[in-house]
PyMOL Python script that loads the backbone (N, CA, C, O; Angstrom):
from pymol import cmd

cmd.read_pdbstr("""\
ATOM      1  N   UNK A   1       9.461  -1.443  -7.320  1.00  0.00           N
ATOM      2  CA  UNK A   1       9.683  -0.390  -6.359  1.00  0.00           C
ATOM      3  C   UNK A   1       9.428   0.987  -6.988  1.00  0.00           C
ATOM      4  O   UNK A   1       9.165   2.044  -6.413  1.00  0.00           O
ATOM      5  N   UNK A   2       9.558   0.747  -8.235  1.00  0.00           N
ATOM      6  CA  UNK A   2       9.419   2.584  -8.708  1.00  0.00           C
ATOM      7  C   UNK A   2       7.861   2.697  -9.011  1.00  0.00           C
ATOM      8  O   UNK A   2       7.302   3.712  -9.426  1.00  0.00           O
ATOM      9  N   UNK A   3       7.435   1.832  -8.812  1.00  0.00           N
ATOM     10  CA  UNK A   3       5.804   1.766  -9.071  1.00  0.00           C
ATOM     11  C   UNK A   3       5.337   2.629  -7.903  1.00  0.00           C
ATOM     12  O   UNK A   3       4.621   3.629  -7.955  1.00  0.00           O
ATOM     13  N   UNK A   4       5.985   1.937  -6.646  1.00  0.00           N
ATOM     14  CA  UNK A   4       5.780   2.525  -5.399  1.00  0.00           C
ATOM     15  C   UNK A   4       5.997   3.967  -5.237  1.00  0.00           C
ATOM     16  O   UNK A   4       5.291   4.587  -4.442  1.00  0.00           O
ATOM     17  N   UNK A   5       6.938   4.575  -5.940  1.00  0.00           N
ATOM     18  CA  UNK A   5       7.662   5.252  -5.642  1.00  0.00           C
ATOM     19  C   UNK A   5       6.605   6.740  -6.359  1.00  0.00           C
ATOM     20  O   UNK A   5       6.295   7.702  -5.656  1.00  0.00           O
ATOM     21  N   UNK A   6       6.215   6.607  -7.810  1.00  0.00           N
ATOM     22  CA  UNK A   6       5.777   7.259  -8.330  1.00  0.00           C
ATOM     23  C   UNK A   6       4.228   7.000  -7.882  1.00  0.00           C
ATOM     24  O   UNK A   6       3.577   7.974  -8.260  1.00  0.00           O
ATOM     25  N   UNK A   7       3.457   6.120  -7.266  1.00  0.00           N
ATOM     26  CA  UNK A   7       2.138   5.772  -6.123  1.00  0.00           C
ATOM     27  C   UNK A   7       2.285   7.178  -5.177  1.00  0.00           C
ATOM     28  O   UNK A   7       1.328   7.946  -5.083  1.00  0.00           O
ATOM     29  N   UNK A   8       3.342   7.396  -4.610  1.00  0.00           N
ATOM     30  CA  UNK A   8       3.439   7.872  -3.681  1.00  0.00           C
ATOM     31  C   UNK A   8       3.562   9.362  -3.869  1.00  0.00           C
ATOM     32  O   UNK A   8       2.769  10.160  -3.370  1.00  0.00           O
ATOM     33  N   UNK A   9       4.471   9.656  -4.522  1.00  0.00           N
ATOM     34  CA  UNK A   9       4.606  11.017  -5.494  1.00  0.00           C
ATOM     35  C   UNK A   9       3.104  11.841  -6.033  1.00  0.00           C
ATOM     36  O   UNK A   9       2.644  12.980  -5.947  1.00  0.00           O
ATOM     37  N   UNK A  10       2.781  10.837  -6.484  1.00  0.00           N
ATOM     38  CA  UNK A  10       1.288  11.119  -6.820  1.00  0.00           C
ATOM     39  C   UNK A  10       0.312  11.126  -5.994  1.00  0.00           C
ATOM     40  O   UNK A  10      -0.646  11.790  -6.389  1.00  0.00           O
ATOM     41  N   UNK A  11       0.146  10.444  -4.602  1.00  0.00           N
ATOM     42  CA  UNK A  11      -0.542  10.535  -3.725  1.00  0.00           C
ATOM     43  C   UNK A  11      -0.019  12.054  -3.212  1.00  0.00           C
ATOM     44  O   UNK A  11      -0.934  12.879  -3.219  1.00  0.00           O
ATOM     45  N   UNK A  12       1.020  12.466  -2.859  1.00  0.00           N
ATOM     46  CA  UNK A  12       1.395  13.657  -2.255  1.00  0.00           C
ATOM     47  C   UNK A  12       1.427  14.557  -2.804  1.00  0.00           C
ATOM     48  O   UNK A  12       2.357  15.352  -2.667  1.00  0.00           O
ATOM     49  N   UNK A  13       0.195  14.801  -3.808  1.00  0.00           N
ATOM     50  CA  UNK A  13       0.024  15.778  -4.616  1.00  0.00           C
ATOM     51  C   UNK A  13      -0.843  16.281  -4.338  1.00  0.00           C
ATOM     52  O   UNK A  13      -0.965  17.473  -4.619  1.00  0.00           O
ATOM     53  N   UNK A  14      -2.072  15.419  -3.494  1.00  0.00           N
ATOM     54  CA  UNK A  14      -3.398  15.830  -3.224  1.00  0.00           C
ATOM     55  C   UNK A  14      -3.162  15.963  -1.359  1.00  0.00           C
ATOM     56  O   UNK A  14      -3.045  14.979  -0.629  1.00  0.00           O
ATOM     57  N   UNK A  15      -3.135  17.380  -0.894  1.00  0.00           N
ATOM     58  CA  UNK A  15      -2.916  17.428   0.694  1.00  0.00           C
ATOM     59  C   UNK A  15      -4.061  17.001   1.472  1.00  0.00           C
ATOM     60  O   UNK A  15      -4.029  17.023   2.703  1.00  0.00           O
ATOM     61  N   UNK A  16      -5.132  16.591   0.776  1.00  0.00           N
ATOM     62  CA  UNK A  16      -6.412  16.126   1.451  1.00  0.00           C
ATOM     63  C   UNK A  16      -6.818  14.723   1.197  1.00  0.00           C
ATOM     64  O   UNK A  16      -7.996  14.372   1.132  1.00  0.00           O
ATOM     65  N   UNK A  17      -5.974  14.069   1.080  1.00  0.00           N
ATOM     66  CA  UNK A  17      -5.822  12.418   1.040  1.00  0.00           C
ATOM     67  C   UNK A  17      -4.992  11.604   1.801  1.00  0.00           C
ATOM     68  O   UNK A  17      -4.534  10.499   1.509  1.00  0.00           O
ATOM     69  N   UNK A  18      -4.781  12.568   3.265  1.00  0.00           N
ATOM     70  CA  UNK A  18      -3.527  11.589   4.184  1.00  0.00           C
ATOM     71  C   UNK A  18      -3.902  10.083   4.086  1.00  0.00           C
ATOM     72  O   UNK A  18      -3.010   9.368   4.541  1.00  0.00           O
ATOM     73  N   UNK A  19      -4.767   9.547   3.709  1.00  0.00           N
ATOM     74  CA  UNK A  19      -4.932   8.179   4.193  1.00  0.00           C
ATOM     75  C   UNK A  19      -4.250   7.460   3.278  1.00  0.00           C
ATOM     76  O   UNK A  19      -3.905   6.300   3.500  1.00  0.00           O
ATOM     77  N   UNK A  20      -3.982   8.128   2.099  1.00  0.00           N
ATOM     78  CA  UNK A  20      -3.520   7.071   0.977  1.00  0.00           C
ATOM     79  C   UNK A  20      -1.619   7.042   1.167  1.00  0.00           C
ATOM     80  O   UNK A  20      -0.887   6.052   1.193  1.00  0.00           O
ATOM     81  N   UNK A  21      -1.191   8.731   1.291  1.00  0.00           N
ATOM     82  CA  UNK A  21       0.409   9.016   1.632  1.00  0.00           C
ATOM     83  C   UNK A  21       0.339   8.224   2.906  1.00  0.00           C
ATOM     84  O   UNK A  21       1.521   7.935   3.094  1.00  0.00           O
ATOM     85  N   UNK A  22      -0.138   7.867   3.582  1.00  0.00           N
ATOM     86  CA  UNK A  22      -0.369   7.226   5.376  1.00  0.00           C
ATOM     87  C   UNK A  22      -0.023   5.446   4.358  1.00  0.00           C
ATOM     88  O   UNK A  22       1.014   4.814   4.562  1.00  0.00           O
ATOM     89  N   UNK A  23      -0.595   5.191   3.828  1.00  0.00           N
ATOM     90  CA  UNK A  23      -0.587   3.663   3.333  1.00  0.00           C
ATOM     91  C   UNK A  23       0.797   3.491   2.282  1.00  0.00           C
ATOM     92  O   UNK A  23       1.430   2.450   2.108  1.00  0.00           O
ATOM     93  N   UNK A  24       0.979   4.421   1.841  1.00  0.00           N
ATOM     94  CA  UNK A  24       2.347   3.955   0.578  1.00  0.00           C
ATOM     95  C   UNK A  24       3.528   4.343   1.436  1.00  0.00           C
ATOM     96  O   UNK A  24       4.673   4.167   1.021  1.00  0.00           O
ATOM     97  N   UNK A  25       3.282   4.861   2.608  1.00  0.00           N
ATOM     98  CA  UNK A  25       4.478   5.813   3.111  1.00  0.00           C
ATOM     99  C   UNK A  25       4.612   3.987   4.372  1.00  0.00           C
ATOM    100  O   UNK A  25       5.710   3.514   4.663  1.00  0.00           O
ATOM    101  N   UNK A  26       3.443   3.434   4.793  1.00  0.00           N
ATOM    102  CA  UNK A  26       3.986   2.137   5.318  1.00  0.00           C
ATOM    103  C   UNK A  26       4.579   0.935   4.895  1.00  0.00           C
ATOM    104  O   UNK A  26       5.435   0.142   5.288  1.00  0.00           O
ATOM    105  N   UNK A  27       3.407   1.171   3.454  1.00  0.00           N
ATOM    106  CA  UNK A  27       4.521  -0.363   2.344  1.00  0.00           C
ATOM    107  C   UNK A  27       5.756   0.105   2.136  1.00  0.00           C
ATOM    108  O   UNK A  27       6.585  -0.682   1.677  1.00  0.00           O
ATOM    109  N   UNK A  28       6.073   1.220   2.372  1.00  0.00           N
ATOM    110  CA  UNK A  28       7.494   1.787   1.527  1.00  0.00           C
ATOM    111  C   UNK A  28       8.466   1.488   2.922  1.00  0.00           C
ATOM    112  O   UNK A  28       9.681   1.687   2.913  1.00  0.00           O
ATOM    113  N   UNK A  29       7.858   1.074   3.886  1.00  0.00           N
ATOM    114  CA  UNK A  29       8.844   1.146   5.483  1.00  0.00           C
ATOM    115  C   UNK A  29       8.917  -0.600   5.204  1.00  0.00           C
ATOM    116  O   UNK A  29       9.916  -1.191   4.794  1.00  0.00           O
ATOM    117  N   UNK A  30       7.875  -1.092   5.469  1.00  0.00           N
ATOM    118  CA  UNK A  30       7.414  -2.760   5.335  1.00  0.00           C
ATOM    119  C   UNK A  30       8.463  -2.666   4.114  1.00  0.00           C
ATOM    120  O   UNK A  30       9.531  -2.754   4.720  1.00  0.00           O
ATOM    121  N   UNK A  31       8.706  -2.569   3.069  1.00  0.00           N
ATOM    122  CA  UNK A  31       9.597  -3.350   1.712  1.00  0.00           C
ATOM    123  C   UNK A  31      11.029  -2.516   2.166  1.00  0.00           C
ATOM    124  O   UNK A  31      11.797  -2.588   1.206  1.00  0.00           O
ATOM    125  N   UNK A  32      11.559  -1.867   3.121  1.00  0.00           N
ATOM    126  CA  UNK A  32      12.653  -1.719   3.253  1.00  0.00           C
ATOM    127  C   UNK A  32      13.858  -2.679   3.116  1.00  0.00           C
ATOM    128  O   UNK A  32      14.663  -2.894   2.209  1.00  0.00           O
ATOM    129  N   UNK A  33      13.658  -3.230   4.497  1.00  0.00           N
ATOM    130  CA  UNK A  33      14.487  -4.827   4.661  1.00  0.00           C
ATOM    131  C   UNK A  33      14.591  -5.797   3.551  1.00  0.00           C
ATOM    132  O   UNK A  33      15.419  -6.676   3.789  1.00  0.00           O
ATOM    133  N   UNK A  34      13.898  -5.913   2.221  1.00  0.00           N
ATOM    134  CA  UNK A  34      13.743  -6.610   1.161  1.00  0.00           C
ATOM    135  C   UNK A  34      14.320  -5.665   0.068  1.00  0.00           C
ATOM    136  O   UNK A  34      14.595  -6.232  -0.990  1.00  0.00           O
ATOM    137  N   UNK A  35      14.560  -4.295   0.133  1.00  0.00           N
ATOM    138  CA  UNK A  35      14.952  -3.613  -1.117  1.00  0.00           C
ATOM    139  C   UNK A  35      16.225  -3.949  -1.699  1.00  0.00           C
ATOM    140  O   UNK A  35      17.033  -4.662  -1.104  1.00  0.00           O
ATOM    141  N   UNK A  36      16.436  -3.461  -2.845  1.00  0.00           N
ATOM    142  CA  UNK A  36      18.069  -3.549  -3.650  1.00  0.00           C
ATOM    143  C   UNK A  36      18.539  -2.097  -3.107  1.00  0.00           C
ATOM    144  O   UNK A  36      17.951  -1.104  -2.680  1.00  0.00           O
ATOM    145  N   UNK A  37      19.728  -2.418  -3.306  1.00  0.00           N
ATOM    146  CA  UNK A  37      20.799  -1.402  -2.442  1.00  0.00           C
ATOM    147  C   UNK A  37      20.142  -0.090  -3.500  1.00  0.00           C
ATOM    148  O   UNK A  37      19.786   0.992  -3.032  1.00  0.00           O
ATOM    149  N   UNK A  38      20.082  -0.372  -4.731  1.00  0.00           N
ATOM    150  CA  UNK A  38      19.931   0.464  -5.394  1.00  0.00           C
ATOM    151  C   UNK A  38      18.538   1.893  -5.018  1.00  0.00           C
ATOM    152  O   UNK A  38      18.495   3.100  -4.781  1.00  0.00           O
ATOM    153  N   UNK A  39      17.757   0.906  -5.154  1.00  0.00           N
ATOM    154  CA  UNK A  39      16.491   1.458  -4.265  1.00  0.00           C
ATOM    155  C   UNK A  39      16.312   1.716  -3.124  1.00  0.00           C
ATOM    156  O   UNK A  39      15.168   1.916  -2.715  1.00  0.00           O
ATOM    157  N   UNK A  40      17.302   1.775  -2.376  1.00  0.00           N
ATOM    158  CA  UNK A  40      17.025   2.123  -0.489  1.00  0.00           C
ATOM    159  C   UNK A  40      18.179   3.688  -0.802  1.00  0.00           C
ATOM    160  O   UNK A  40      18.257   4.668  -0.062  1.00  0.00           O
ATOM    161  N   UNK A  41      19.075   3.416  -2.338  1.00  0.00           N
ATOM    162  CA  UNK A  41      20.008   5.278  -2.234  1.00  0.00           C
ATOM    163  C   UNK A  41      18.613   5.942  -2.640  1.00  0.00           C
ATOM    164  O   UNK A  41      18.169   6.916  -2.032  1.00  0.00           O
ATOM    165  N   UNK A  42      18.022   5.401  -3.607  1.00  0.00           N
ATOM    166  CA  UNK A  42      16.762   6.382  -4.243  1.00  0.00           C
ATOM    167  C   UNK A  42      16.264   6.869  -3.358  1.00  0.00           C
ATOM    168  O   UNK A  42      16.317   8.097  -3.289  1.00  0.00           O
ATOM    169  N   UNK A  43      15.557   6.093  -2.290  1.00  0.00           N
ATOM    170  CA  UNK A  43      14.878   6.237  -1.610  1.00  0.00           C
ATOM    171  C   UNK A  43      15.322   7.077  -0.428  1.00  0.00           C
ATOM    172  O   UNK A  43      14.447   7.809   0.034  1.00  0.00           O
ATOM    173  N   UNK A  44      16.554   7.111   0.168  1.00  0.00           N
ATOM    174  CA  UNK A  44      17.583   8.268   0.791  1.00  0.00           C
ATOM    175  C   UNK A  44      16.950   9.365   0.253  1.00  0.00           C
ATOM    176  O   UNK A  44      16.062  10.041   0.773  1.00  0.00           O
ATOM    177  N   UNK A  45      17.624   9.535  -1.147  1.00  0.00           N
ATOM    178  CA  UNK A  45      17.630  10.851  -1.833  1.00  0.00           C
ATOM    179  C   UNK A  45      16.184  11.203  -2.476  1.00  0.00           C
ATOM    180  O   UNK A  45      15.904  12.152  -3.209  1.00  0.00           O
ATOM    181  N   UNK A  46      15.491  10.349  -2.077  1.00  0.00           N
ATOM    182  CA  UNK A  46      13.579  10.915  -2.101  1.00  0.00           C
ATOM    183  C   UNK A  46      13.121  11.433  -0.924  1.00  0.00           C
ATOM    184  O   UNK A  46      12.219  12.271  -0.901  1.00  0.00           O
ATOM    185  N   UNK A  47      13.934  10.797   0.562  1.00  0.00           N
ATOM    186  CA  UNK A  47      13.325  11.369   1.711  1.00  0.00           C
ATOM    187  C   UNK A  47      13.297  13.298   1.757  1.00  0.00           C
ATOM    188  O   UNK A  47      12.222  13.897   1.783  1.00  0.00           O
ATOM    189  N   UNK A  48      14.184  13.779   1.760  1.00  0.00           N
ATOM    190  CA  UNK A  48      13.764  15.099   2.007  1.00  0.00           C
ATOM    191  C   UNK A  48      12.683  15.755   1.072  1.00  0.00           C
ATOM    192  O   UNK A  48      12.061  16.722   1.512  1.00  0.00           O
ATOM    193  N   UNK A  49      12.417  15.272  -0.224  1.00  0.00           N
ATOM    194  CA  UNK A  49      11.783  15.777  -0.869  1.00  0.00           C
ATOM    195  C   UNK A  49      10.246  15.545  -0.306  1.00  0.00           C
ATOM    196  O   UNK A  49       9.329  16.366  -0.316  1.00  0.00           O
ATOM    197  N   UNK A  50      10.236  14.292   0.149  1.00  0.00           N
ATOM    198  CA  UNK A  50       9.043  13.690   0.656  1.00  0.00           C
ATOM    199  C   UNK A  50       8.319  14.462   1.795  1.00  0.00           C
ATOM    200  O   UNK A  50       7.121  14.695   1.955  1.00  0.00           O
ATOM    201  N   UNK A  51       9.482  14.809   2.586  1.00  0.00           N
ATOM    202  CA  UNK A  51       9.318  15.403   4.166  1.00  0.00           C
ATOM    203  C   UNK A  51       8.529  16.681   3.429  1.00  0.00           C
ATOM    204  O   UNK A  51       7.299  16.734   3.445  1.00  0.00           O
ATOM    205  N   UNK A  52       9.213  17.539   2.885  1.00  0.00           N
ATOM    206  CA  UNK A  52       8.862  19.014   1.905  1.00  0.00           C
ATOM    207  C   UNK A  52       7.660  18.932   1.907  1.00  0.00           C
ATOM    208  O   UNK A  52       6.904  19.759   2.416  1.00  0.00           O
ATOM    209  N   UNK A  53       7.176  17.415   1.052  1.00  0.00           N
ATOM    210  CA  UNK A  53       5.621  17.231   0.881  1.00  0.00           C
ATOM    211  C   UNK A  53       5.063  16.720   1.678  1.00  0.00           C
ATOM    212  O   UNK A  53       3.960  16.470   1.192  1.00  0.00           O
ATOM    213  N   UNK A  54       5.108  16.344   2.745  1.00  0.00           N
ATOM    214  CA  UNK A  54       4.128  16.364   3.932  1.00  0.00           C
ATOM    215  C   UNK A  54       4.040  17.392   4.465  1.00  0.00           C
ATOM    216  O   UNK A  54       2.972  17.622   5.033  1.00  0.00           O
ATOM    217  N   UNK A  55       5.229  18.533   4.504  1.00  0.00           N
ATOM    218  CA  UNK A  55       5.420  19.735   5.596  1.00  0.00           C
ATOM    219  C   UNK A  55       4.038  20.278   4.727  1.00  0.00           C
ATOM    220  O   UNK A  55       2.935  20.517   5.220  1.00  0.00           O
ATOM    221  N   UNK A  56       4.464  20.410   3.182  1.00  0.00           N
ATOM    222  CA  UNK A  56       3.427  21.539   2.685  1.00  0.00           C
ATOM    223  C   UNK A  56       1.829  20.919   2.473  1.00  0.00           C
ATOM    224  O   UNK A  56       0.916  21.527   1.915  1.00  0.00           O
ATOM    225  N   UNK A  57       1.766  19.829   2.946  1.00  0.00           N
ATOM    226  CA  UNK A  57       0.478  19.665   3.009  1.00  0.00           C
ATOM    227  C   UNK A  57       0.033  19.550   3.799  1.00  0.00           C
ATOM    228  O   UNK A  57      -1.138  19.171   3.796  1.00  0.00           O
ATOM    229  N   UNK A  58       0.813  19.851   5.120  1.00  0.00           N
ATOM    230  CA  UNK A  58       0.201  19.870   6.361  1.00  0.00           C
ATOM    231  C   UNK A  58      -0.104  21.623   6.475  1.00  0.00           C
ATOM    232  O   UNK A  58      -1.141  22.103   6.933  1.00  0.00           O
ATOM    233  N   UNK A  59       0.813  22.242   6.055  1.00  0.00           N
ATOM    234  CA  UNK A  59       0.314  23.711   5.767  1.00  0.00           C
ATOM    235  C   UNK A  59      -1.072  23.891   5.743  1.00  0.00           C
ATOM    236  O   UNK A  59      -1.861  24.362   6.562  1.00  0.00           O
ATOM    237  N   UNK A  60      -1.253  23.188   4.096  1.00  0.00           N
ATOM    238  CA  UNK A  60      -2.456  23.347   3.212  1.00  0.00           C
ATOM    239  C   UNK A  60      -3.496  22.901   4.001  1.00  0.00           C
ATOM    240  O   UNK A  60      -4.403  23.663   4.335  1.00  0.00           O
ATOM    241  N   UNK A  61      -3.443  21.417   4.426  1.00  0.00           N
ATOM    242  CA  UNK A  61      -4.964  20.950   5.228  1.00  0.00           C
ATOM    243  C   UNK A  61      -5.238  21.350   6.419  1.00  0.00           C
ATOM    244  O   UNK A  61      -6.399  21.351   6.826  1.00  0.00           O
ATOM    245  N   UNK A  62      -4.032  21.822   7.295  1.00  0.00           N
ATOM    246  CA  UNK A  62      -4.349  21.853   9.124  1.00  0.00           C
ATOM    247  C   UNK A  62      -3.711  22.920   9.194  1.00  0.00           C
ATOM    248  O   UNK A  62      -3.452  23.005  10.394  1.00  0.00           O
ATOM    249  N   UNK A  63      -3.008  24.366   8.366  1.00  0.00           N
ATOM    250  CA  UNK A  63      -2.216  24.912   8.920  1.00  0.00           C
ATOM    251  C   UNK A  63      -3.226  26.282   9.310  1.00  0.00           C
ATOM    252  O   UNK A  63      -2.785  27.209   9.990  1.00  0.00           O
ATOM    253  N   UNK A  64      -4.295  26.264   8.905  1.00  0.00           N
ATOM    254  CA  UNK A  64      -5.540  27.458   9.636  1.00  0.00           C
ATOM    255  C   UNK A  64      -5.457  27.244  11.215  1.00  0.00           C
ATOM    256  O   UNK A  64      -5.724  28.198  11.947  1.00  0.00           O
ATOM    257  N   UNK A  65      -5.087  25.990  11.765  1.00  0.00           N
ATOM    258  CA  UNK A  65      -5.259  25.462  13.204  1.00  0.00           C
ATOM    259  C   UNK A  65      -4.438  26.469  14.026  1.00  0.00           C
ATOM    260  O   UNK A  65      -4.690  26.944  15.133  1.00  0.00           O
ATOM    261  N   UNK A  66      -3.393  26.676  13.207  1.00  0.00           N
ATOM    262  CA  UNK A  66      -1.949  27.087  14.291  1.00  0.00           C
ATOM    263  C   UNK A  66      -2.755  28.776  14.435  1.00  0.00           C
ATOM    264  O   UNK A  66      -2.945  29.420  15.466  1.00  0.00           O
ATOM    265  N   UNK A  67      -3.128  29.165  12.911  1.00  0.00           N
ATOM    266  CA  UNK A  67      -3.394  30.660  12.794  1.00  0.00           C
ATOM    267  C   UNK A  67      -4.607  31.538  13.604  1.00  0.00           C
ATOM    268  O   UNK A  67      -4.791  32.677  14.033  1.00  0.00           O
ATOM    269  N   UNK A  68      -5.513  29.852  13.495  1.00  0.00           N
ATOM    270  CA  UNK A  68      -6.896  30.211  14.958  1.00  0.00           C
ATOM    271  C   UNK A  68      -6.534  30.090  16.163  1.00  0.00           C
ATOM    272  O   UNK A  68      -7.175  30.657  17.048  1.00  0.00           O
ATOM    273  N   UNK A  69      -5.113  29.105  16.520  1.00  0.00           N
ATOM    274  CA  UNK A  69      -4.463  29.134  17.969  1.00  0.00           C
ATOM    275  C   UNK A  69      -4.290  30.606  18.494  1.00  0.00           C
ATOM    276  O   UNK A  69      -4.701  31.001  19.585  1.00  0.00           O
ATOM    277  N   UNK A  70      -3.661  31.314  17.615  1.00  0.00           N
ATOM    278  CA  UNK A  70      -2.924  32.531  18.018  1.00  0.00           C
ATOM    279  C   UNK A  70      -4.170  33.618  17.891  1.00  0.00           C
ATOM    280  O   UNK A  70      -4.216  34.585  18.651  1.00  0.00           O
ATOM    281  N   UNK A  71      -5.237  33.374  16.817  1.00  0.00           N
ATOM    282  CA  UNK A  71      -6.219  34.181  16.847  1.00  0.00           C
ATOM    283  C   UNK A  71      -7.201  33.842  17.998  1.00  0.00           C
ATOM    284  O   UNK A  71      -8.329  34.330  18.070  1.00  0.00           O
ATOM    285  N   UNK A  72      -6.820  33.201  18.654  1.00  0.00           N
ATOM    286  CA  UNK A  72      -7.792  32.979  19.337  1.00  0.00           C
ATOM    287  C   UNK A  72      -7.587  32.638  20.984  1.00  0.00           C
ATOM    288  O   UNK A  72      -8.260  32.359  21.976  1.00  0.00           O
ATOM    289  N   UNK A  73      -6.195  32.854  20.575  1.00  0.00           N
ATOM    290  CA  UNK A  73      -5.377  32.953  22.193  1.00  0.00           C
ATOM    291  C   UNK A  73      -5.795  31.478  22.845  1.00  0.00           C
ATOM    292  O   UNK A  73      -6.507  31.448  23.849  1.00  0.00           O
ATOM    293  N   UNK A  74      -5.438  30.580  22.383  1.00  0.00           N
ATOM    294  CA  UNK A  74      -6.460  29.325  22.894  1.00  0.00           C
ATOM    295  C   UNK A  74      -4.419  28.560  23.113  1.00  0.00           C
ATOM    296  O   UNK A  74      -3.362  28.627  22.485  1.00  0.00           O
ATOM    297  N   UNK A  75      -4.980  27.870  24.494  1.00  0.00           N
ATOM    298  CA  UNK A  75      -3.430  27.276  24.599  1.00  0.00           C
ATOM    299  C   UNK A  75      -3.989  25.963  24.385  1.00  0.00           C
ATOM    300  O   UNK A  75      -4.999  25.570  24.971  1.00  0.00           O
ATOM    301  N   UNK A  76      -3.131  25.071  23.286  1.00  0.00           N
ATOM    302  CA  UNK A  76      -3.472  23.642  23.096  1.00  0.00           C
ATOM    303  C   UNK A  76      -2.625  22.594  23.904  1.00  0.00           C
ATOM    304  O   UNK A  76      -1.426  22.635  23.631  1.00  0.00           O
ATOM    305  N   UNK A  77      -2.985  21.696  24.809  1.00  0.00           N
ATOM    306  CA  UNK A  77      -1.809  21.253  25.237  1.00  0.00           C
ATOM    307  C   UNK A  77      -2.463  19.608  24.700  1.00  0.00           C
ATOM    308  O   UNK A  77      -3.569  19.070  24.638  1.00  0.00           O
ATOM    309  N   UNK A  78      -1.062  19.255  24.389  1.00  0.00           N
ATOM    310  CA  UNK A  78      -1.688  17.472  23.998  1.00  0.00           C
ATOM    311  C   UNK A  78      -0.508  16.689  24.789  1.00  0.00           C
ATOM    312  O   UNK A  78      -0.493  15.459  24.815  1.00  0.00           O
TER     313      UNK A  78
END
""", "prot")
cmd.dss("prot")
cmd.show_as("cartoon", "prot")
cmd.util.cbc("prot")
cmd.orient("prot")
């Protein structure tokens, strides 16, 4: 599990590689139900840090989007 753990860490280093944080961030959901108690507190106390690193790499790769929304008066509706 800490293999996983530091996979993942390291994937969320690079904000232009969602596909790989997209794949360790599902084995890490998939090996839940199978973890040691020990590794599901780690993994608690890794989530916010984790969230941090998606927020700031969503900044980094897509956050020009929000700044051309407003520059550009464009209403997005999804």
């Amino acid at each position: 599990m800490d293999e996983l753990f530091k996979k993942l860490e390291m994937d969320l280093q690079d904000p232009f590689k969602p596909d790989a944080v997209l794949q360790d961030l599902e084995e890490l959901m998939r090996s839940i139900p199978h973890m040691k108690e020990e590794d599901r507190k780690k993994l608690l106390e890794m989530m916010p840090t984790i969230r941090a690193w998606v927020e700031r790499n969503y900044r980094i790769a897509l956050g020009w989007l929000e700044s051309l929304q407003k520059t550009l008066r464009i209403d997005m509706k999804v």
